[in-house]
N, C-alpha and C positions, 0 to 999 in steps of 0.2 A: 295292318298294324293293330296290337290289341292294346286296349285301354290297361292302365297298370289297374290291380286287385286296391281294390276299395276296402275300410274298415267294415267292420260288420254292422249292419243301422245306418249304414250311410251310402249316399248316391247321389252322384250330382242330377239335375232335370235334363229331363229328355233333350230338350234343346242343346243345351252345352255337354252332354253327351254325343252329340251326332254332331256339331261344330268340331269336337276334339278329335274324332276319326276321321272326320272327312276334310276336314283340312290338311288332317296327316298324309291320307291318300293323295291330296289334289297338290300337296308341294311336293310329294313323291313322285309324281308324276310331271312336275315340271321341270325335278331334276333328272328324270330320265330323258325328257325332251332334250335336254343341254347337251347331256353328256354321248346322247346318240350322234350329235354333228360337233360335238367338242375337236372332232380330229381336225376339223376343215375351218375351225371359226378362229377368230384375233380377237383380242382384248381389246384394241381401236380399231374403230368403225373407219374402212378405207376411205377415203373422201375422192371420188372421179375426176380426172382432169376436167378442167373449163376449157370448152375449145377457144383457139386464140386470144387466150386469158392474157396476154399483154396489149391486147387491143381493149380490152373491158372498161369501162366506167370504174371507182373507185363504187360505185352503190350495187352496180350489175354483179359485182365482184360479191361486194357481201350477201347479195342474196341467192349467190350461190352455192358459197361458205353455209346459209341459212338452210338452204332446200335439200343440202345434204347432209344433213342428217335427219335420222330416221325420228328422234324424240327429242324434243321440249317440253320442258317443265314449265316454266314462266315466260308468261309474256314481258316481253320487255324491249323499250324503246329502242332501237338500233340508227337508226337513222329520221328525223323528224317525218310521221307519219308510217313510218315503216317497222314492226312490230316481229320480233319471235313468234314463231308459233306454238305457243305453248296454251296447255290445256287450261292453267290456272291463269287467274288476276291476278296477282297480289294488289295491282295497286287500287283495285273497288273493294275486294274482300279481306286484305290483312292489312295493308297499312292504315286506314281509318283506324285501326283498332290497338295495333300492336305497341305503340306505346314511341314512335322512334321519340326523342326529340326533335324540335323544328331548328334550333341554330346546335351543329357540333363542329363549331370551330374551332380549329388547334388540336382537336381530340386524335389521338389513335383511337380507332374502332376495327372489333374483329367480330366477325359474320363467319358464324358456325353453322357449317352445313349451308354452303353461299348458294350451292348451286347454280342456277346459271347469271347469278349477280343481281339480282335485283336488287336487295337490299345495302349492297356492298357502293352500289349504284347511287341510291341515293343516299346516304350516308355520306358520301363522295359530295353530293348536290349541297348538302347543308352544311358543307365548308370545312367536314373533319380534313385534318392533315397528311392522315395517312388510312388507308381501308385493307385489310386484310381478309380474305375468306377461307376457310378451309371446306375441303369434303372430300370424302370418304371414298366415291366414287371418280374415277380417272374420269369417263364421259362428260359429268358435268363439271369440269375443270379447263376440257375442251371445249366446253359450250361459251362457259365463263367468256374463255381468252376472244373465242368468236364477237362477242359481247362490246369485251374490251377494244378490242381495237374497231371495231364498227365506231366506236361513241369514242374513243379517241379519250380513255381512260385511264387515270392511272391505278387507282385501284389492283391488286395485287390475289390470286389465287395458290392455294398450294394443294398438291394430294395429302391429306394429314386425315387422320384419326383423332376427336378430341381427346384420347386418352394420352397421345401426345403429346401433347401442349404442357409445357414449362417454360420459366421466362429467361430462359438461354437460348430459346430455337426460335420464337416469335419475340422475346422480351413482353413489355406488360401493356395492358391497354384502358384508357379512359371510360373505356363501353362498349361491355359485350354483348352479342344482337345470339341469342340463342332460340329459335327460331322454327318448330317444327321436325324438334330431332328425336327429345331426350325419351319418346315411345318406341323409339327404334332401337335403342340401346339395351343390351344384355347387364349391363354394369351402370345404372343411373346412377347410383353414387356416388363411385370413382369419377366418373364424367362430371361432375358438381366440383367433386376436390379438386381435379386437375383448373378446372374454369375457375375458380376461387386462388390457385393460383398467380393467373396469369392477366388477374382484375385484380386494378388499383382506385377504380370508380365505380360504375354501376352495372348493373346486370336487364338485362329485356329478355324476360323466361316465356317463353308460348308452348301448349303443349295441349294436346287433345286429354280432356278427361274424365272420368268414369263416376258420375256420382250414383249411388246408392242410397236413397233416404235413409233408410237402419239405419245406416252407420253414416250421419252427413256431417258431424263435427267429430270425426273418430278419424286420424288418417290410414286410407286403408287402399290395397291396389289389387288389381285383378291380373292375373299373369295368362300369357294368350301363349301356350307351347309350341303354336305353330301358325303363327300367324293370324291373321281374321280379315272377316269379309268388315271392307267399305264402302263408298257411295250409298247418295240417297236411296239407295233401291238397297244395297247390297250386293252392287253388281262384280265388284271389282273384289278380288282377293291380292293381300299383302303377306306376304312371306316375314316381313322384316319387320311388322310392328309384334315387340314383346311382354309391356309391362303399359297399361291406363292404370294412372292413380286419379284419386278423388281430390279437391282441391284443398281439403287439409293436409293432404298427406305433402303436397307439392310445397305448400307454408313451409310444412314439420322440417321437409329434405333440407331444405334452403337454410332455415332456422338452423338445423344439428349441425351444417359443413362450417357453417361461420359467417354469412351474409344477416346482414340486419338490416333493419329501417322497410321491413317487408312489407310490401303494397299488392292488392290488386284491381288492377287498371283495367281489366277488360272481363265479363263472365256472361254467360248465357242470357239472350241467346246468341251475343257474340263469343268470339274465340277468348278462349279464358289466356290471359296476358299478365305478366307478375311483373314490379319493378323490385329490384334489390340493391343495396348499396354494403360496400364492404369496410368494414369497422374504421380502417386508417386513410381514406381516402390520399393517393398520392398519383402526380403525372406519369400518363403512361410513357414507356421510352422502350425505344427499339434493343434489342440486344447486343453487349458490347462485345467487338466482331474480337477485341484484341485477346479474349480469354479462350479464344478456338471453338467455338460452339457446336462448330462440326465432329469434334473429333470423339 
């Protein structure tokens, strides 16, 4: 792939020159990997019979459900002692931090981007009334339900897009848990309108971010064309993250969509964590099924 033609006197540094093609190459090449066994593959990951699964333990069972599949996201309680296999904490590294409240009772709560429930989880724990999650990804919708019924849940998942979201298909909720997404999105500001929507109390914004001294009270974002390398080392390459902003710029978005009473609850060198609240505070409620919501 070649770099597009630069102004004259100008050139980005050698480094983010060589990030910009070789990331180009390296998600070219992953999408050739795909598409080379694309003929032989499914969108759900087949799950293998249990032999005389009617003879199984209700625990034996779920850790069957567990061990087949191939990835975990988060760890997460399933059974007392007994844990997903998932690569991250949440509950030693984001929840200290992220801002949930400790009592959300009577509350709807929706958990964007749930993935495999953590958060939708406990949300659940602190007595909201009803838990919602979406995500984007079919697999971890699957994991979710795995989840769910392991812990004997009611907490609720759907395949959704927050761009989605209006409050005829979910109706409106008390507190939205936003969570680790809005660098993945090509459109962060439509994703802001739609969630401002569908919030009639507060907001829980987390989001990896990019500060730049120059510019540290300027809001200002860095656009990644092709993804970027993550982990402590750098080890790991993400196809899906598009857009780190700085944490003015994260204020500014929230500020311009319409959320007020703008806080931040969490920053370096923890996760930067924002709370917001939306100008007319009113009870979330589910959507009224008599107006056809489906249709």
């Amino acid at each position: 792939m070649r770099l597009p033609r630069l102004k004259r006197g100008s050139s980005p540094a050698p480094q983010t020159q060589w990030e910009w093609s070789e990331l180009a190459r390296r998600k070219q090449r992953m999408s050739e990997d795909f598409r080379a066994g694309a003929g032989s593959a499914t969108l759900v990951q087949p799950i293998p019979p249990a032999p005389n699964h009617l003879e199984l333990s209700v625990a034996d069972w779920i850790r069957h459900q567990v061990e087949s599949e191939r990835y975990w996201f988060q760890k997460v309680e399933l059974f007392p002692g007994y844990f997903s296999p998932g690569w991250d904490d949440p509950a030693q590294n984001k929840l200290p931090y992220y801002g949930l409240p400790d009592d959300l009772t009577g509350m709807r709560v929706l958990d964007i981007g749930c993935a495999e429930g953590f958060f939708s989880f406990e949300a659940e724990r602190r007595g909201a009334r009803e838990v919602i999650g979406i995500d984007s990804f079919s697999d971890s919708v699957r994991r979710f339900n795995i989840a769910k019924e392991a812990r004997q849940s009611n907490a609720t998942a759907f395949l959704m897009n927050v761009y989605d979201l209006e409050p005829k298909r979910l109706g409106t909720f008390d507190l939205v848990l936003f969570y680790g997404v809005f660098y993945h999105l090509k459109h962060p500001q439509l994703a802001l309108e739609r969630i401002l929507s569908i919030c009639t109390g507060e907001l829980r914004f987390q989001t990896h971010v990019f500060e730049e001294p120059a510019v540290k009270d300027v809001p200002s974002a860095r656009f990644y064309p092709h993804g970027m390398l993550s982990g402590p080392q750098g080890e790991h390459f993400d196809p899906t993250v598009f857009w780190l902003f700085n944490s003015a710029c994260c204020v500014g978005m929230l500020d311009h969509v319409g959320f007020t009473d703008l806080e931040i609850v969490s920053s370096n060198p923890h996760p930067f964590v924002m709370r917001a609240r939306v100008p007319e505070p009113s009870p979330g409620t589910p959507p009224d099924q008599t107006q056809s919501p489906w249709c």
